[in-house]
C-alpha positions as CSV (number, residue, x, y, z in Angstrom):
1,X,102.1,224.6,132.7
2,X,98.4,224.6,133.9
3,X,98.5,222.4,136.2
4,X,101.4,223.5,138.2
5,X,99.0,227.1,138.1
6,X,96.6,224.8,139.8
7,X,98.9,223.6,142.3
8,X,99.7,227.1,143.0
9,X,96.6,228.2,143.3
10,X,95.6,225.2,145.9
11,X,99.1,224.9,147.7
12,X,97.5,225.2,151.3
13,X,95.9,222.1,150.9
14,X,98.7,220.3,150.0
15,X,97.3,218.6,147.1
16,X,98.5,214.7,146.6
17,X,100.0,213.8,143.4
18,X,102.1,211.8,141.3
19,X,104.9,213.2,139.2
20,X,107.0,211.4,136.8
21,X,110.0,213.3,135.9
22,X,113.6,212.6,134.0
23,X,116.2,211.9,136.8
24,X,120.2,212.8,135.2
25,X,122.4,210.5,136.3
26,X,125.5,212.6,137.3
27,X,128.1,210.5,136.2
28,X,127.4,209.9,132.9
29,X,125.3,211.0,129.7
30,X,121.4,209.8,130.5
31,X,119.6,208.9,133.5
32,X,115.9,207.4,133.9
33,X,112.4,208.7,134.9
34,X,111.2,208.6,138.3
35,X,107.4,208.5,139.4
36,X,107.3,210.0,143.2
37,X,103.7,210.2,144.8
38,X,102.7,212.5,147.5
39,X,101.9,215.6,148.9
40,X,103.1,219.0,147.3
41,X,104.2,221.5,149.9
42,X,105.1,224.4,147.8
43,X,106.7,225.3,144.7
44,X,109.9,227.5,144.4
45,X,109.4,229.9,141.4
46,X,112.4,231.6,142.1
47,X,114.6,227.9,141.9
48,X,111.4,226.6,139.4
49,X,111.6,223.3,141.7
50,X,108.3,221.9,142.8
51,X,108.8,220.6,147.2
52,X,107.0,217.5,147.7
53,X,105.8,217.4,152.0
54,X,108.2,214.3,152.4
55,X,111.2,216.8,151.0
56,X,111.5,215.5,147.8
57,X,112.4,218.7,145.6
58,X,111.7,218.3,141.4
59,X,113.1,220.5,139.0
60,X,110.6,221.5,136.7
61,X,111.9,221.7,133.5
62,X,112.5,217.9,134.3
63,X,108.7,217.2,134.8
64,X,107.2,214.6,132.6
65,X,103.4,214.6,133.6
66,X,101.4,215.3,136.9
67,X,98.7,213.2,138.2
68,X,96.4,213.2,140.7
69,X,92.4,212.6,142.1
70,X,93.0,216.7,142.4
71,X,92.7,217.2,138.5
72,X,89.9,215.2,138.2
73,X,87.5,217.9,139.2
């Protein structure tokens, strides 16, 4: 996805965003989307999970959208 390149390629300044991804619930077939907002601190290729500053880790593959001031440019 291009902007997750863009995170990449901007990682060290820990860019502030919003992502909205799909959230399985564990017990049972479904689950619901989550919007989390902050900083990204890195993203895990090797586990494809994107690591949010506050700890927050989001698979990728469950990644709904990214938004941000930082995409704006």
């Amino acid at each position: 996805d291009e902007r997750l390149r863009m995170l990449q390629e901007h990682i060290a300044d820990h860019p502030k965003v919003s992502v909205t991804y799909f959230r399985p619930d564990g017990k049972k077939k479904g689950g619901l989307y989550v919007t989390v907002s902050g900083q990204v601190k890195r993203i895990d290729t090797y586990k494809k999970r994107v690591i949010m500053l506050d700890g927050t880790a989001i698979a990728v593959c469950e990644i709904m959208k990214i938004e941000g001031e930082f995409f704006s440019f």
